[in-house]
C-alpha positions, 0 to 999 in steps of 0.5 A: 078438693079439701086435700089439694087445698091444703097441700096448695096453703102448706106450700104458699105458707112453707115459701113465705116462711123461707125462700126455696133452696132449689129450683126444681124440674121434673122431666117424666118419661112415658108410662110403661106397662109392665107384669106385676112381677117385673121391676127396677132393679137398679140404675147402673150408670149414665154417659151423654147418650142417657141412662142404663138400668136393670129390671128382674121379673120373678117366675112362679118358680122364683127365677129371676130373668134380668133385663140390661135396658138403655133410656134417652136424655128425653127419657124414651127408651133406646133399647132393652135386651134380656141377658142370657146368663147361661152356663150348661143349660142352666140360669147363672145367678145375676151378682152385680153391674158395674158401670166403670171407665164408660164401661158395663160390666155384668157379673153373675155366677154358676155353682156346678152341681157336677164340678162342685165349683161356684164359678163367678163370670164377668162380661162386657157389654156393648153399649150401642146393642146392649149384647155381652161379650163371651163369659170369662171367669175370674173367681171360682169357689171349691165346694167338694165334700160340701153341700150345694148350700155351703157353696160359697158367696161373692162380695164387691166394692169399689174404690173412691175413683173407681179405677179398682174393683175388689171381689171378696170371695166367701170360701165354704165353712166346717164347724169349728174350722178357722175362717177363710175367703180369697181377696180379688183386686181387678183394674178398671179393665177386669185384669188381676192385679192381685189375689190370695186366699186367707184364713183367719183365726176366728171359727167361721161362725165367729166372724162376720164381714161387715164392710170392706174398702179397696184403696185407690192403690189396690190395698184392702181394708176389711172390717169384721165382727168377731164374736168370743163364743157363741152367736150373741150380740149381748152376753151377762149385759156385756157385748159378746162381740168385737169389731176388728180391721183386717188390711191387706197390702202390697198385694197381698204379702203384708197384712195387719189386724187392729182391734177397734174398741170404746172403753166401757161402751157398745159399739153397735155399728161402724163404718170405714173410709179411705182417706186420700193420704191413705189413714182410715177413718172409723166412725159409728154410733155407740149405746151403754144399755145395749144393741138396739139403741145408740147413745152418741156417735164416735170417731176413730182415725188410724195412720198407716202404721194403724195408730189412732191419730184422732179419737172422739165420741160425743153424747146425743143431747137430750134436745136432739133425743126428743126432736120429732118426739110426741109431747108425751114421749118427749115428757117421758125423755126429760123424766129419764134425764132428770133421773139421770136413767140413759137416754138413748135412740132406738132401732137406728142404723148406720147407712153411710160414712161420707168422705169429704176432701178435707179429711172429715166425714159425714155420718147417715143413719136411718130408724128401721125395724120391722114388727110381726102381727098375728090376728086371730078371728073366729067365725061366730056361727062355725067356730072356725079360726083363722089367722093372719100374719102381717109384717109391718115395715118401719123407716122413720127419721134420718140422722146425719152428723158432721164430724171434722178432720180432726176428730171433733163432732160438730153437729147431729140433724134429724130429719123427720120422717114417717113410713109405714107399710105392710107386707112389701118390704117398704118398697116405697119406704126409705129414702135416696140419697145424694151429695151436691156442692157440699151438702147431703140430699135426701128424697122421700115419700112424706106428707105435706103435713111435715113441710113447716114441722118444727120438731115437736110434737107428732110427725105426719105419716107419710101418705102414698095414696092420698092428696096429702102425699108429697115427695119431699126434698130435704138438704143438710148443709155443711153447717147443719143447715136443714131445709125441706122442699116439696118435689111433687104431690104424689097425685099428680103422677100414676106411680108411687116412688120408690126412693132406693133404686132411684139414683144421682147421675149428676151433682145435679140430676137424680133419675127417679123411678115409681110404679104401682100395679102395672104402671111403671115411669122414670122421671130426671129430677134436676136441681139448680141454685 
């Protein structure tokens, strides 16, 4: 009782404080029993009819059966149908689903033992009866004289209207041979527009692919990682590696590569985007002192000759570094300024590079690491040992930045958060993301707590089993504008959401998704001014 009163005082207390942003109703479905091996494996798409989703169920033998199923606007299901991805009496390997042009499309590939061909199928789906077309194969990887292993790996991604889809096809290494892949771009209706095979300069063990981006045209951008000589992120205190773009046009036949660089600073993470005139944008997060903090953001521009048109960075200032910090870790923040030792943030990561209509974009990055524990006991009376090890999972505070057309970085927010979780992977941990009339939504587990948290001092953990658990809505206007919002406790439902397979079908619903044990529930979040 003590519990639900305080959540009842900090909400009173949070609206008198502030009028709510949103007007929010949550529709839930029925509860669904499920095997505890089974669950949500993502939201794929929505039409007038409801939603469709994919949910796995691992075996003992860690196979993975997918069911493609089809909900209502009221949330009941419609129909489910287990996919049969079989080729030669075997289980292909579920790679992606595609919801495009009012379309689904399941890819999913099979490595031959026989052929020695890695074989990527794709297959249409009919929406009233959830069934598959026949299998037809549009990518294959050669893998002769090759391990099973080294048989290859399929990437996908799509363009900003959706009407291109490319598949980037990583072909087998050999040590010390030049990197190759082969470039796929397919229209809205799975038809070839082009495709070539590459091969760079790079060893194979000296390039990794970090991003990709297919224009609306069908050109192709490919940020990669070109480390000098060996594996190492860091060398003698200087960074061991570059980041490099490779663009593809005109089908292919025309190509181009730009290396990406800071004087003098790390660049530890960036991202890409298309901008409608077709420039590209470069933006990320820099350190001075290595790879595991970030110092400030910058942003690159390149025209379509691939010069830099704009370039910017800006330092986190020492205020935004100690938000959501404890009194003594923020003490500890202003002695290193004071001894003009770097400031920096660490273990943050860059999730998204958000696009807007004018030339800008947003930057969303989110604090996660993982830490191992061993604990070792002895039993007193047989001196047996026993040891235990745990993996603790982390996802703490979101960044977001703002950054103009012309390079300038206007504005860094952070969102305080706390999740701590051990030995599932964070399942319930992170957050869901979402763009409505301008402004960033983020959705995650957190503690009432945090509802009138200031920025100083400690952040509440958040809690998933307890009366102080609230699933929180946080928006970040175009001006930097914070404002956080409980959705719902997290004891008036059965389930505990897990924000990352949750999903926006609409500027103004996002379908959530919680389970615990065998309970498993959808919910329509639907937001209003």
């Amino acid at each position: 009782m003590k519990h639900i009163l305080l959540l009842v005082l900090a909400v009173l207390f949070y609206n008198e404080l502030t009028a709510q942003p949103y007007q929010l109703t949550t529709r839930w479905g029925e509860e669904i029993k499920a095997n505890r091996r089974t669950t949500l494996n993502d939201i794929i798409g929505s039409d007038e009819t409801g939603f469709y989703a994919i949910r796995t169920r691992a075996s003992l033998f860690l196979d993975f059966t997918f069911t493609l199923e089809h909900y209502g606007n009221d949330l009941r299901p419609i129909n489910s149908v287990e996919l049969e991805l079989i080729t030669n009496g075997r289980q292909r390997m579920g790679e992606f689903t595609l919801f495009t042009n009012n379309q689904i499309y399941i890819f999913s590939s099979y490595s031959d033992p026989q052929t020695r061909i890695n074989d990527l199928f794709v297959q249409q789906v009919d929406k009233k009866t959830l069934k598959l077309s026949e299998p037809v194969s549009v990518a294959k990887i050669d893998f002769h004289g090759r391990k099973r292993s080294n048989d290859g790996a399929f990437e996908f991604r799509q363009s900003r209207d959706k009407s291109k889809l490319l598949i980037y096809s990583k072909l087998p290494f050999e040590k010390n041979e030049p990197e190759r892949f082969e470039l796929l771009v397919l229209d809205s209706e799975m038809k070839a527009i082009w495709q070539k095979q590459i091969t760079i300069p790079y060893k194979d063990q000296l390039f990794d692919l970090e991003s990709m981006r297919v224009s609306n045209d069908g050109e192709v951008h490919l940020l990669g990682l070109v480390y000098k000589d060996k594996r190492t992120e860091i060398r003698k205190g200087a960074a061991n590696y570059s980041f490099e773009l490779l663009s593809y046009y005109d089908k292919g036949t025309r190509e181009a590569r730009t290396p990406l660089t800071l004087p003098g600073k790390f660049i530890t993470d960036m991202q890409i985007g298309i901008l409608d005139n077709k420039d590209i944008v470069c933006a990320g997060f820099y350190s001075e002192t290595g790879t595991l903090t970030i110092k400030g953001t910058y942003f690159l521009k390149l025209d379509g000759t691939r010069a830099v048109v704009a370039n910017s960075f800006k330092e986190f200032e020492l205020d935004f570094v100690a938000q959501n910090l404890t009194e003594r870790e923020a003490r500890k923040v202003g002695r290193k300024a004071a001894n003009d030792k770097d400031i920096e943030l660490f273990q943050f990561r860059l999730d998204q590079l958000v696009v807007d209509n004018v030339g800008g974009v947003f930057l969303v990055g989110e604090q996660f690491y993982v830490k191992r524990r061993v604990t070792t006991t002895r039993n007193a009376t047989t001196g047996a040992v026993t040891t235990q090890t745990d993996y603790l999972y982390y996802y703490n505070d979101i960044i977001a930045i703002r950054i103009n057309a012309s390079g300038e970085i206007l504005w860094a927010q952070k969102i305080p958060k706390r999740q701590l979780t051990i030995n599932d992977g964070g399942a319930s941990s992170s957050y869901t993301f979402g763009v409505r009339n301008g402004q960033l939504l983020f959705i995650y587990n957190d503690s009432v707590e945090n509802l009138n948290y200031t920025g100083k001092g400690p952040v509440a953990r958040a809690e998933l089993n307890s009366s102080r658990g609230v699933v929180m809505l946080c928006a970040v206007s175009g001006t930097g504008q914070v404002k956080r919002q409980p959705v719902f406790g997290a004891k008036e439902v059965n389930v505990i959401i897990r924000p990352r397979v949750c999903e926006q079908i609409s500027p103004n619903e996002f379908v959530l998704f919680g389970q615990r044990a065998k309970k498993q529930q959808f919910a329509v979040l639907d937001i209003k001014d």
